[in-house]
GULOSE-166008 format. One record per residue (C-alpha): residue number from 0; z, x, y. Coordinates in nm, 2 decimals. Layout:
BEGIN
R num     c3     c1     c2
R NUM      Z      X      Y
...
//
This chain:
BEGIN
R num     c3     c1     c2
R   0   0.00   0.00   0.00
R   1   0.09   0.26   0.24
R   2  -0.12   0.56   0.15
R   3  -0.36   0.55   0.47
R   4  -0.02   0.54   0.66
R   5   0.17   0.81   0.46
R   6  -0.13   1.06   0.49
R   7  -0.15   1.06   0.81
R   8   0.26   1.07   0.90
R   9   0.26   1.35   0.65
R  10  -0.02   1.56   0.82
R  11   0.10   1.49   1.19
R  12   0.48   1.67   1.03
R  13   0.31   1.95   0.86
R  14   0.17   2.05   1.23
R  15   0.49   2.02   1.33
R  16   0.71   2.18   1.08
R  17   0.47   2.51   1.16
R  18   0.62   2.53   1.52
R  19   0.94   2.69   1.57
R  20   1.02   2.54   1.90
R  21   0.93   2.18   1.94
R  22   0.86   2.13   2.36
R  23   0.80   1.82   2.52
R  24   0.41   1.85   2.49
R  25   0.43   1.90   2.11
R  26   0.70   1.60   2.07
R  27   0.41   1.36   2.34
R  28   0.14   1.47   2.12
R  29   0.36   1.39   1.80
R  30   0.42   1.06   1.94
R  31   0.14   0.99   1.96
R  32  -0.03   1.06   1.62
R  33   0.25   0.85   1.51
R  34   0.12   0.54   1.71
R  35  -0.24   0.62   1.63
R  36  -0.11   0.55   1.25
R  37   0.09   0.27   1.29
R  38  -0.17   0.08   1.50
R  39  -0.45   0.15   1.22
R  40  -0.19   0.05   0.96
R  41  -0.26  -0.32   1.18
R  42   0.13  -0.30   1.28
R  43   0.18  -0.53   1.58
R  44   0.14  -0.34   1.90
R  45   0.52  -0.46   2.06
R  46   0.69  -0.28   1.75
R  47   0.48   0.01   1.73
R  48   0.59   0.03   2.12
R  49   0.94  -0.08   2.07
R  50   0.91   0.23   1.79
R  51   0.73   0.46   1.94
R  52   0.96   0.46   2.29
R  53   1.28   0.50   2.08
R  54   1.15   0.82   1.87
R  55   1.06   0.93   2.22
R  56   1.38   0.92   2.40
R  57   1.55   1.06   2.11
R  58   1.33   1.33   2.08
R  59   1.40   1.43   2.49
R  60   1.76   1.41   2.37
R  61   2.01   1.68   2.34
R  62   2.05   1.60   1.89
R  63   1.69   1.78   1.88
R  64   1.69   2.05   2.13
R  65   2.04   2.20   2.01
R  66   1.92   2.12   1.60
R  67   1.90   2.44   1.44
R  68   1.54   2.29   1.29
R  69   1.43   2.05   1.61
R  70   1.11   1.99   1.34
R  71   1.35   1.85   1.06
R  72   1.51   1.66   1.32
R  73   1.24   1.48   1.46
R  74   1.18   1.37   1.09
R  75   1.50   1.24   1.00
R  76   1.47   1.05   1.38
R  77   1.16   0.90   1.27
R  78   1.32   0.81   0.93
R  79   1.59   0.64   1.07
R  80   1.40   0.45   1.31
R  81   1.16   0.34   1.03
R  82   1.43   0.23   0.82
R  83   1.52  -0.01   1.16
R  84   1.24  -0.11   1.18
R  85   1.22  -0.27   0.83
R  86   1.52  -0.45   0.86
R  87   1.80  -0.20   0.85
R  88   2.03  -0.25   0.54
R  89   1.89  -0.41   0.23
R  90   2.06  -0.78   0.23
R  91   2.06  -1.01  -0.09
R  92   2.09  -1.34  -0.15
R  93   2.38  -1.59  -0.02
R  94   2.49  -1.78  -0.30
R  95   2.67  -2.10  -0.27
R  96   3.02  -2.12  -0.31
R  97   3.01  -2.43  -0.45
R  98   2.67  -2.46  -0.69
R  99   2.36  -2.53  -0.72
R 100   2.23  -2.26  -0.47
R 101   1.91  -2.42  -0.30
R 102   1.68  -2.13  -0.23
R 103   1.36  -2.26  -0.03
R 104   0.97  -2.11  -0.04
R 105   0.80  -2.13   0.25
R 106   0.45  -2.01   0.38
R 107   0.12  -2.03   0.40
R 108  -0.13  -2.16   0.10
R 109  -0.23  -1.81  -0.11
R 110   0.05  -1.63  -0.02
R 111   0.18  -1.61  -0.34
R 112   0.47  -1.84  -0.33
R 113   0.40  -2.01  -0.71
R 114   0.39  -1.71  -0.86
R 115   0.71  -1.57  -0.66
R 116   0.87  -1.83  -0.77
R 117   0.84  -1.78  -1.12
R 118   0.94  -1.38  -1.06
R 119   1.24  -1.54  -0.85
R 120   1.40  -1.75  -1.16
R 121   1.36  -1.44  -1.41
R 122   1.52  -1.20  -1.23
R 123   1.77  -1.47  -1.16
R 124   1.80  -1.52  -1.52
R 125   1.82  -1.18  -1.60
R 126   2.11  -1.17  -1.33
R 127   2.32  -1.43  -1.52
R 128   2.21  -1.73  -1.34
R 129   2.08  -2.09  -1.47
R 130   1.77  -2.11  -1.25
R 131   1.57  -2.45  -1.26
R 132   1.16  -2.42  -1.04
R 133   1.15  -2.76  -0.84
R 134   0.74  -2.83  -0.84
R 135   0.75  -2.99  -0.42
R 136   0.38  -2.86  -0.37
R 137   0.22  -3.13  -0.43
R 138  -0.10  -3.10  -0.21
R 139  -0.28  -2.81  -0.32
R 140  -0.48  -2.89  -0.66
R 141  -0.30  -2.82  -0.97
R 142   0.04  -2.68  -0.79
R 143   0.23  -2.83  -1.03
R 144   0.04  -2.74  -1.33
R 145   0.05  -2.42  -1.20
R 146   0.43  -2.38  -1.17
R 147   0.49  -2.50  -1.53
R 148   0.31  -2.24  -1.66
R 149   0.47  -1.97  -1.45
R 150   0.78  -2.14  -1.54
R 151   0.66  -2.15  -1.95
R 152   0.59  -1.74  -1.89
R 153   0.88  -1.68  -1.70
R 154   1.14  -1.87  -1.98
R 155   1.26  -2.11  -1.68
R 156   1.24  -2.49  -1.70
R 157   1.02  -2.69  -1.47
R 158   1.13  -3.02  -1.29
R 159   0.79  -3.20  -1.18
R 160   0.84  -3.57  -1.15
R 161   0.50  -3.60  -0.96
R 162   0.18  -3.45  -1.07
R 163   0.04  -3.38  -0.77
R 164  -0.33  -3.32  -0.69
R 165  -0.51  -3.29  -0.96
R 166  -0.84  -3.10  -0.97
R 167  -1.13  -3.36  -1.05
R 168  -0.80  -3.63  -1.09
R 169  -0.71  -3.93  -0.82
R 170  -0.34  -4.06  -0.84
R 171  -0.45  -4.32  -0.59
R 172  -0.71  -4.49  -0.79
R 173  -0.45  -4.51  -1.10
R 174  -0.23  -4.72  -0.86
R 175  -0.50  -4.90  -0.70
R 176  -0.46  -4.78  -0.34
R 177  -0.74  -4.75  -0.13
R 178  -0.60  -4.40   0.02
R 179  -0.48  -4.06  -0.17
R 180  -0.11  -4.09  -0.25
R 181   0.04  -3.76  -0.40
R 182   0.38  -3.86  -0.39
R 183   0.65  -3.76  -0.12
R 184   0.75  -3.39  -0.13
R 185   1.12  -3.41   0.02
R 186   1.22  -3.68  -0.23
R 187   1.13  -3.45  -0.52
R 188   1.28  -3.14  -0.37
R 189   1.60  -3.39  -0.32
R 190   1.55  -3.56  -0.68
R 191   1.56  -3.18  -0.84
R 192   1.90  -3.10  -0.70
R 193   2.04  -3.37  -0.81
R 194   1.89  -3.25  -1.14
R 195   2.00  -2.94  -1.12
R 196   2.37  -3.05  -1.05
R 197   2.34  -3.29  -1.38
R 198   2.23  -3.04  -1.62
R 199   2.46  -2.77  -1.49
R 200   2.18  -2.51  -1.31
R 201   2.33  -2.30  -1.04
R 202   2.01  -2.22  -0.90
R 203   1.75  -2.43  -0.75
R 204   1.40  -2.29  -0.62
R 205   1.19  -2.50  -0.46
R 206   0.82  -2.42  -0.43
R 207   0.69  -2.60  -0.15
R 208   0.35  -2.67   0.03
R 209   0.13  -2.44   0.23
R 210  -0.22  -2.47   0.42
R 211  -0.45  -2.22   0.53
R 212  -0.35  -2.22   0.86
R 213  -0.03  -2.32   1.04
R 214  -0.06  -2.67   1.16
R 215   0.22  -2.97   1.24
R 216   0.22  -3.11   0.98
R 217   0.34  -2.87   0.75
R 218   0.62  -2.75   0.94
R 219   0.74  -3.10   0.96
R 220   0.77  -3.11   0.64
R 221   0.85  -2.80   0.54
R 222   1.20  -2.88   0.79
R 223   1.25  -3.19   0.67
R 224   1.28  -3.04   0.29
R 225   1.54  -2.78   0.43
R 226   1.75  -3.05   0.62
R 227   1.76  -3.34   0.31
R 228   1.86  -3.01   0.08
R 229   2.04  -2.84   0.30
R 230   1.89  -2.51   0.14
R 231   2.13  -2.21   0.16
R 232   1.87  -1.96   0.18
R 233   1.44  -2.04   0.31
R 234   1.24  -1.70   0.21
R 235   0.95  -1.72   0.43
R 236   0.65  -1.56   0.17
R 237   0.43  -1.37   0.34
R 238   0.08  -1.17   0.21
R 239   0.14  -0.81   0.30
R 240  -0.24  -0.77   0.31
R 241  -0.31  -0.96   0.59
R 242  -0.25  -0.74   0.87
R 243  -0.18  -0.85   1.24
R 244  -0.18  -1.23   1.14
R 245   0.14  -1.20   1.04
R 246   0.26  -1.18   1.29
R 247   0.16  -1.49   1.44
R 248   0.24  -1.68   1.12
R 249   0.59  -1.52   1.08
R 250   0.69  -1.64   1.41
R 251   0.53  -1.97   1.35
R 252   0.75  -2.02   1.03
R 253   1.08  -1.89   1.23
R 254   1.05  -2.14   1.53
R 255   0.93  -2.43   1.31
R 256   1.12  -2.39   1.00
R 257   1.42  -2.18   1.10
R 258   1.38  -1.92   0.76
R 259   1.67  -1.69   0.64
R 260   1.47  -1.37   0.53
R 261   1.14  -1.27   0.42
R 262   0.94  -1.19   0.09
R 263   0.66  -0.94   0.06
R 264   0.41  -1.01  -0.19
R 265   0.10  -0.80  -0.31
R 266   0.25  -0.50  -0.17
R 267   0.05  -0.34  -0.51
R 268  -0.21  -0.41  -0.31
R 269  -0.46  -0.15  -0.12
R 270  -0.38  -0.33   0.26
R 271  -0.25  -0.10   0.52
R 272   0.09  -0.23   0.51
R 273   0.15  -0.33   0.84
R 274   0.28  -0.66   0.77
R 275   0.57  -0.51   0.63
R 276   0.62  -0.29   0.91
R 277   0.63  -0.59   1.16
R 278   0.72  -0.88   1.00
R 279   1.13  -0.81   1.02
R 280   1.12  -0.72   1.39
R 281   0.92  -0.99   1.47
R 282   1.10  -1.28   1.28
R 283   1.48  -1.10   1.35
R 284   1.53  -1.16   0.97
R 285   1.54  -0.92   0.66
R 286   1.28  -0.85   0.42
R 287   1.48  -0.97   0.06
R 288   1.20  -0.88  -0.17
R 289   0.88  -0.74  -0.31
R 290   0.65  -0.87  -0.54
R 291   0.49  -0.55  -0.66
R 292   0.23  -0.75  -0.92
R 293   0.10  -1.07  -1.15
R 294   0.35  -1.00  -1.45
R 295   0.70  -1.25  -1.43
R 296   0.92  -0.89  -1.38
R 297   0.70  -0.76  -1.08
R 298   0.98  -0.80  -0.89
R 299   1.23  -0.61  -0.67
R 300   1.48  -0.61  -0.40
R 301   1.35  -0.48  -0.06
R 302   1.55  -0.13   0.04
R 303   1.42   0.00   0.35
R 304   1.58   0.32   0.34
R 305   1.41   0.39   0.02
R 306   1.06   0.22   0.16
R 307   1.08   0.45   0.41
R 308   1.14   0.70   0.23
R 309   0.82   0.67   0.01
R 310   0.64   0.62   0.38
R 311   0.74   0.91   0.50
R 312   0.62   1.06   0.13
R 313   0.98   1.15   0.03
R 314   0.99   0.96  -0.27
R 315   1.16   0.63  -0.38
R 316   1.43   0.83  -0.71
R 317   1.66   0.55  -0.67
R 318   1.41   0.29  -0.79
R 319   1.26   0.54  -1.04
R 320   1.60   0.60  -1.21
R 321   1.72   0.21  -1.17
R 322   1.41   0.10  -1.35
R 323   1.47   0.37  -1.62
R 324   1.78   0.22  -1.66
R 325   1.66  -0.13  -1.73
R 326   1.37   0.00  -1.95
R 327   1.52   0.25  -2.18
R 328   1.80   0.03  -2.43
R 329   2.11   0.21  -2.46
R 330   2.13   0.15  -2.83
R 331   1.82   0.31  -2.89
R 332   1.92   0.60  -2.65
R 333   2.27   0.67  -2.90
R 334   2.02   0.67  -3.19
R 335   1.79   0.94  -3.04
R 336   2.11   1.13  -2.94
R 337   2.26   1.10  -3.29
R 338   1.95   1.23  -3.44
R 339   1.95   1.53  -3.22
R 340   2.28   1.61  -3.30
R 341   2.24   1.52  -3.66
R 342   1.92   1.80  -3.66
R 343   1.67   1.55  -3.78
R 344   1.31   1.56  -3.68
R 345   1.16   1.40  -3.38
R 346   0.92   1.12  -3.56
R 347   0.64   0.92  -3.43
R 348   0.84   0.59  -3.44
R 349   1.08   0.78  -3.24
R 350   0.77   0.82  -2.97
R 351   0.66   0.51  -2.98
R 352   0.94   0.38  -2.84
R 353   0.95   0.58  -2.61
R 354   0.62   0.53  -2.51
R 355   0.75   0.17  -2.51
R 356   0.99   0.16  -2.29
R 357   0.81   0.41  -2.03
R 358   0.55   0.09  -2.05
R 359   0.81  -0.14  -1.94
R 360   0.90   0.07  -1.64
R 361   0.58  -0.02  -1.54
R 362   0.27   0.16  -1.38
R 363   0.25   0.53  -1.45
R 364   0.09   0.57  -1.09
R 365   0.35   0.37  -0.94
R 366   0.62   0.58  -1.10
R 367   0.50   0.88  -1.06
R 368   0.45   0.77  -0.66
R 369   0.78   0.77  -0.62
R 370   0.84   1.11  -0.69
R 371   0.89   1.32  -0.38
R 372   0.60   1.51  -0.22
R 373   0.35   1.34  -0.43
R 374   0.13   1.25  -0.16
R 375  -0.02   1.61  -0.14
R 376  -0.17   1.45  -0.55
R 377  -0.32   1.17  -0.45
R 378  -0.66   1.34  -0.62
R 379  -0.44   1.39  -0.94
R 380  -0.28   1.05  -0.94
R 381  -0.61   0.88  -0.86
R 382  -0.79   1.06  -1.17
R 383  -0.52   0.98  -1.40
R 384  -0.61   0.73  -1.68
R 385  -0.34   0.50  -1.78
R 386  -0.54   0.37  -2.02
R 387  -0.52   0.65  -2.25
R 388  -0.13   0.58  -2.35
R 389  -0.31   0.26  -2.52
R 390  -0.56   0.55  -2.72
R 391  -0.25   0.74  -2.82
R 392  -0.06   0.41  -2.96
R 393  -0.37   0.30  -3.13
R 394  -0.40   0.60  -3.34
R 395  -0.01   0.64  -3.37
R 396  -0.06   0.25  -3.56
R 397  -0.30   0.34  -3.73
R 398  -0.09   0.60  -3.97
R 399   0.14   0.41  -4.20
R 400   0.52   0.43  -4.23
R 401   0.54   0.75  -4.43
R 402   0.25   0.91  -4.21
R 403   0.47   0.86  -3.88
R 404   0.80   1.01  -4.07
R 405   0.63   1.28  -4.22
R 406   0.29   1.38  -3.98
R 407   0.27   1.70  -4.25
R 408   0.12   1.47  -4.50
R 409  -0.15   1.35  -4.29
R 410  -0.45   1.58  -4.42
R 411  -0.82   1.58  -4.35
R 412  -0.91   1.24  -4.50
R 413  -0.59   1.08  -4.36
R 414  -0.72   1.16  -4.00
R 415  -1.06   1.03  -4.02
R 416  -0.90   0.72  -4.18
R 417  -0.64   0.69  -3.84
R 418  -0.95   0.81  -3.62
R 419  -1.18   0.52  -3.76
R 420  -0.87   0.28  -3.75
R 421  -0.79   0.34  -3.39
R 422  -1.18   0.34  -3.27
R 423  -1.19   0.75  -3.17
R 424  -1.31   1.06  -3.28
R 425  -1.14   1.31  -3.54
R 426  -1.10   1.60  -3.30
R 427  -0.84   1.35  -3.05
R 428  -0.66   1.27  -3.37
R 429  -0.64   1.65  -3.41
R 430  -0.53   1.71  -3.05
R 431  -0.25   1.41  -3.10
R 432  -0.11   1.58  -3.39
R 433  -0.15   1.92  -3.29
R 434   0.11   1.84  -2.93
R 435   0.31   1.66  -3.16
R 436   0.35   1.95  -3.35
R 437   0.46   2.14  -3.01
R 438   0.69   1.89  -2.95
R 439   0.87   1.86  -3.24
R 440   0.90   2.25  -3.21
R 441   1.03   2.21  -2.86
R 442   1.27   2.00  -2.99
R 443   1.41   2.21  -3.27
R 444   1.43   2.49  -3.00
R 445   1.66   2.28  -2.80
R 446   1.85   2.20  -3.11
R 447   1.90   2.57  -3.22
R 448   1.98   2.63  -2.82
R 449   1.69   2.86  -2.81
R 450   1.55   2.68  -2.48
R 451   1.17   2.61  -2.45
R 452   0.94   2.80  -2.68
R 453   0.83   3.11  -2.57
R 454   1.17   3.11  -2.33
R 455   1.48   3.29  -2.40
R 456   1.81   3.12  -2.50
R 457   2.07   2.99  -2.27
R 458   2.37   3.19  -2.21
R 459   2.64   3.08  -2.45
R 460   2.41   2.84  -2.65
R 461   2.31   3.09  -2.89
R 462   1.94   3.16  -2.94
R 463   1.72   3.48  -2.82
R 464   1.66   3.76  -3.00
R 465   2.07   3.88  -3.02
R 466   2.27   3.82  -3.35
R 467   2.60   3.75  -3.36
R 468   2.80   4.08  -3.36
R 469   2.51   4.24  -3.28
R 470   2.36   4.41  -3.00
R 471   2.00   4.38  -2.93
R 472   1.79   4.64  -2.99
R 473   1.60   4.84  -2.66
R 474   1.27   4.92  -2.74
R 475   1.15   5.28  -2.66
R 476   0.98   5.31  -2.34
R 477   0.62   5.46  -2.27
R 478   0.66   5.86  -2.29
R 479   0.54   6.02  -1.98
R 480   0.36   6.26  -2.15
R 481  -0.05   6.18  -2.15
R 482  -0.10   6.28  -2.52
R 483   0.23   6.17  -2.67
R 484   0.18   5.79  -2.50
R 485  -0.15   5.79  -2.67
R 486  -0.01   5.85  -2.99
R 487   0.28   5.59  -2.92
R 488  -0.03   5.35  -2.84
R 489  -0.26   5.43  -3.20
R 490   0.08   5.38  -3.39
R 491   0.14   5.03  -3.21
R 492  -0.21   4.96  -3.30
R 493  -0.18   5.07  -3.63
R 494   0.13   4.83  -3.69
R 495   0.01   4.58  -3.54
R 496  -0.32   4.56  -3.78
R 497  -0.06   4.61  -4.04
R 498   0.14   4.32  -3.99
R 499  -0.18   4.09  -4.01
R 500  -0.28   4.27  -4.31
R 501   0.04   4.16  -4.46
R 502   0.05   3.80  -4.33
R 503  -0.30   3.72  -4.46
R 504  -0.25   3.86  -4.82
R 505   0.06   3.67  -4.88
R 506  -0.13   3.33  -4.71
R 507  -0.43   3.41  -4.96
R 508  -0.33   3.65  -5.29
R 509  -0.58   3.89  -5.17
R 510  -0.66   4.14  -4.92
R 511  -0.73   4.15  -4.59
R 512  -1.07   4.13  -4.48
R 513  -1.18   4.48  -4.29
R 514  -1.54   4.49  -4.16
R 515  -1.65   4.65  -4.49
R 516  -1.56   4.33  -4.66
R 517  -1.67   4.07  -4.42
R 518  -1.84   3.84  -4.61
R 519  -2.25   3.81  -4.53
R 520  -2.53   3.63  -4.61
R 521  -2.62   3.60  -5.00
R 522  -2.28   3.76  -5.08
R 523  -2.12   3.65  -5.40
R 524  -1.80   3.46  -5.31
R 525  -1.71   3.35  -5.66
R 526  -1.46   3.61  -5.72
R 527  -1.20   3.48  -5.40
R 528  -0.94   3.31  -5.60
R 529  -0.77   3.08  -5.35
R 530  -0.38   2.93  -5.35
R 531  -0.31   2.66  -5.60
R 532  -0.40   2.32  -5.46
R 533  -0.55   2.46  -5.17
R 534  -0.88   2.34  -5.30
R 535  -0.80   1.97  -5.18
R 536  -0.84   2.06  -4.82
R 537  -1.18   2.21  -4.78
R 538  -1.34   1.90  -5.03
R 539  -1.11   1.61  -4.77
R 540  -0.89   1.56  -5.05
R 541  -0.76   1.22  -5.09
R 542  -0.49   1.01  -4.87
//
């Protein structure tokens, strides 16, 4: 969402971080880059001013000229100022003393605020809560049809008394009447209170009717549903990709409607972002939350300091590790620990699941986003084919049970059998199960407290080339003398070849191959007597 933004705030501090003395000329001209970005991110032009004036008068003030890094401290300035202006602290819902808590949607038709509602009464759900959608929109074809099945997705129930408009369906000709009749929105917001309260749900959301434009009509009603329900809480939904028109329509909702905080949705969206930028200045409300995609758990609480932070590209770690947390079971993070300490093998059930619950984070993009500095990748990120976890967990199906416990047993037949089963070629198998391999080495390195392969042990772990009780051998350093390091260099030589010598007649009974025996062309090889059972593997063998 904010990557045109980010660039350029990023760019306009790398000039500045350069200078070692920031002077009122480099803090005007740092200004105003910063405007120049906020104004093509389509942020309305009385916040960018309202933000631009107060990074400037702090920036003459004495907190950056007597900063030991006056760069760093025009930063955090501009950090702290952005935080501001998206609302300051991050503020959640009031809930009702006494239950059900009404919690309103308002906004304009397309906005989003079906689908929000859905996301709403599962992470409502998932909070504890007893959540019940009230289907209010009844003007806009299929609403209510719409709602159930978000509702159906979401594993919340639906109260829709009236069906609405119905694409290529009249109600008014069922009843007779000579004009359209849809039923009366405010009596079925009402009605599904009043449900809620008799079947015990402590939360009510009530998903009510936009247009495409702002008109009278629809803020009278829109008010009259927040006065007959006396709603605790009216989350004004807003598009974040539709630039400086929020602005207008924020304000619009605020005067008419009289809403409690805000919701940004489609901020996974490729928009500027300058609707969240102006939208909680404008209205003199908070932003609550951001729908972040179509699934029901696309959903999070709005922090500015951390949406800041990922503006200002220094990474959002909070989230990251938050939605680790809610991704990755605890059960199945004892098991993995118990089979480390236990020194059993790192299997591919054991990735799979894994790979699972890095899926139920979410995007790999998105998470990797938030990661600080991760603007200067955008290249990296933007190459970076998500689709090929889904390659990886095709052919990782593909093996059966004993295959993913025990990946030694899959030999050359096996893995054209996987490849074929998972639609790719033999060679990715290949690749798949030779960084397995690596890992499960890595792994046993740790175990052994060895560190990474190729690295030496940790202090006091054990590991490395020292024995216990014994010292580790120095090995003799290069003579100084021309003809004596030349010798040193044929004997190393000489050992070396040795060594491989060795290595190759015990893989193969026989000797090692010098150039005098390298086999060519028309040579009789019937005499090479090969390892017992070795003879499987260059026919395929058999699975």
């Amino acid at each position: 969402m904010f990557t045109s933004l980010s660039d350029r705030l990023t760019d306009t501090f790398r000039n500045l971080k350069r200078k070692g003395t920031v002077t009122e000329s480099d803090l005007n001209s740092t200004v105003r880059d910063i405007r120049m970005a906020l104004l093509d991110a389509d942020v309305a032009l009385p916040v960018v001013k309202e933000f631009t004036g107060r990074i400037r008068e702090r920036g003459l003030g004495a907190e950056v000229h007597q900063a030991l890094n006056p760069a760093q401290q025009i930063v955090k300035i501009v950090n702290e100022e952005l935080v501001a202006i998206l609302g300051g602290q991050t503020r959640r819902l009031n809930l009702a003393k006494t239950p059900p808590t009404v919690i309103m949607l308002a906004g304009l038709q397309g906005s989003g605020k079906t689908t929000f509602a859905g996301k709403l009464g599962k992470w409502m759900a998932d909070q504890g809560h007893t959540p019940l959608l009230v289907a209010a929109d009844l003007q806009r074809p299929n609403a209510v049809t719409q709602l159930e099945v978000v509702g159906q997705r979401a594993g919340v129930p639906v109260f829709a008394p009236e069906r609405g408009n119905m694409l290529g369906h009249d109600a008014s000709l069922e009843s007779g009447e000579g004009t359209r009749s849809f039923g009366d929105p405010v009596d079925v917001a009402v009605d599904g209170v009043e449900e809620a309260r008799r079947k015990g749900h402590d939360v009510v959301i009530i998903d009510t009717a936009g247009r495409l434009a702002v008109d009278v009509d629809l803020m009278r009603q829109a008010h009259d549903i927040r006065l007959e329900t006396q709603a605790h809480e009216v989350l004004f939904v807003i598009d974040a990709m539709i630039g400086q028109a929020a602005v207008e329509t924020a304000k619009a909702f605020a005067d008419g409607v009289g809403i409690t905080g805000s919701v940004l949705s489609k901020l996974d969206g490729d928009a500027r972002g300058g609707a969240a930028l102006s939208v909680a200045t404008v209205t003199g409300q908070p932003i609550l939350f951001a729908s972040t995609g179509e699934g029901v758990k696309d959903i999070e609480l709005f922090h500015p300091d951390r949406m800041a932070s990922r503006i200002l590209d220094m990474g959002d770690v909070l989230t990251l590790i938050e939605q680790a947390e809610k991704a990755f079971d605890a059960a199945q993070a004892r098991e993995m620990t118990r089979k480390f300490l236990a020194d059993e093998d790192f299997t591919f059930d054991d990735f799979l699941e894994q790979m699972s619950a890095i899926k139920r984070m979410g995007s790999l993009k998105q998470m990797l986003g938030m990661m600080p500095g991760m603007q200067g990748m955008k290249e990296q990120l933007d190459s970076l084919d998500e689709r090929e976890f889904d390659r990886v967990e095709a052919m990782v199906r593909s093996m059966t049970p004993q295959e993913r416990g025990h990946p030694k047993l899959i030999n050359g037949s096996r893995r054209a059998r996987i490849a074929r089963g998972s639609g790719v070629s033999v060679s990715e198998v290949n690749q798949l199960l030779e960084r397995f391999g690596e890992a499960q080495k890595m792994m046993r390195q740790l175990k052994k407290g060895g560190g990474m392969p190729g690295m030496p042990g940790m202090p006091g772990l054990g590991g490395g080339a020292a024995k216990k009780g014994k010292a580790p051998q120095r090995k003799k350093g290069k003579s100084g003398n021309p003809a004596k390091r030349a010798q040193q260099e044929r004997e190393a030589v000489q050992k070396e070849q040795a060594a491989r010598d060795r290595s190759f007649e015990s893989a193969f009974g026989g000797g090692a191959p010098g150039a005098e025996d390298d086999p060519v062309p028309g040579q009789d090889l019937s005499g090479l007597k090969l390892p017992k059972g070795f003879e499987k593997y260059l026919d395929g063998g058999k699975g």
